[in-house]
C-alpha positions in Angstrom: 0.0 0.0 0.0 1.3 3.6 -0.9 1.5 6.8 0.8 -1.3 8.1 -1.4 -3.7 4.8 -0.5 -2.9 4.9 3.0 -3.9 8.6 3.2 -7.0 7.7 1.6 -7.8 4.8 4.3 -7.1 6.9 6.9 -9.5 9.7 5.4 -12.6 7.3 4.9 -11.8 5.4 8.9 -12.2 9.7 9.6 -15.1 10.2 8.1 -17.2 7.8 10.0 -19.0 8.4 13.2 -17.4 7.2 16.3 -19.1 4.5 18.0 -21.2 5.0 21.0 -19.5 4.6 24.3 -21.8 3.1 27.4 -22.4 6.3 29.7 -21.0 4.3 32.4 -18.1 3.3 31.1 -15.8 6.2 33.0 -16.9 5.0 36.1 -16.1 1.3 35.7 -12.9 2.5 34.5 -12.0 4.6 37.4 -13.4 1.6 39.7 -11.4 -1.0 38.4 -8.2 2.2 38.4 -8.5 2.2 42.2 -8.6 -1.0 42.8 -5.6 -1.8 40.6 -4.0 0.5 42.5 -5.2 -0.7 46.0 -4.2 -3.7 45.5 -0.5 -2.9 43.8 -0.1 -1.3 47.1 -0.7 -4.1 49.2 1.6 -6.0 47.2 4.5 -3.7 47.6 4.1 -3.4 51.4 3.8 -7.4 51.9 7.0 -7.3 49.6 8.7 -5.1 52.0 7.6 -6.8 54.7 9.2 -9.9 53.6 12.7 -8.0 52.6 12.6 -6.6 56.3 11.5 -9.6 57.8 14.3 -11.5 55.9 16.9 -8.7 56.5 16.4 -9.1 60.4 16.6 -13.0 60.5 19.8 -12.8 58.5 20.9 -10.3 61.0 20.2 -12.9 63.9 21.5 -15.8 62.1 24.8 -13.8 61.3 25.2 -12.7 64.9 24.5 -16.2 66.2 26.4 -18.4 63.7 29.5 -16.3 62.9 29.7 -17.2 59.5 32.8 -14.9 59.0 34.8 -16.7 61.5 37.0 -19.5 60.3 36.3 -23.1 61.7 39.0 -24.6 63.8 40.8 -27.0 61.6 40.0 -30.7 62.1 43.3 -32.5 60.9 45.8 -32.2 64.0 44.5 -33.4 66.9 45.0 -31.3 70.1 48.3 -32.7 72.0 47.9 -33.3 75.4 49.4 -34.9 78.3 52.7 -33.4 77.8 
């Protein structure tokens, strides 16, 4: 299709009348809005709940466990009696 025919197409979709629209349309639309956004907000505060909650167990693990500490080494038995 050419420029030409394309600008024609677009000139007779123009010319029609636009189709009806249900009068309550807008307000379904701002309905269903808020509660996309209600419950996008829910999810990101359980999501942050979860990252603190999982921040804070680390934290007690970590200070529990030592995890940066190095294990005593197991090969050489301790000498004693000497």
């Amino acid at each position: 299709m050419n420029r030409p025919q394309r600008e024609a197409a677009v000139r007779r979709i123009l010319e029609h009348t636009p189709a009806p629209v249900p009068p309550d349309l807008h307000g379904d639309a701002v309905r269903r809005g808020e509660r996309l956004l209600r419950r996008r907000r829910i999810v990101h505060r359980v999501l942050w709940l979860l990252l603190c909650t999982a921040a804070v167990a680390f934290c007690v693990w970590a200070a529990g466990a030592h995890p940066w500490v190095e294990p005593p080494s197991q090969t050489t038995p301790p000498v004693t009696g000497w």
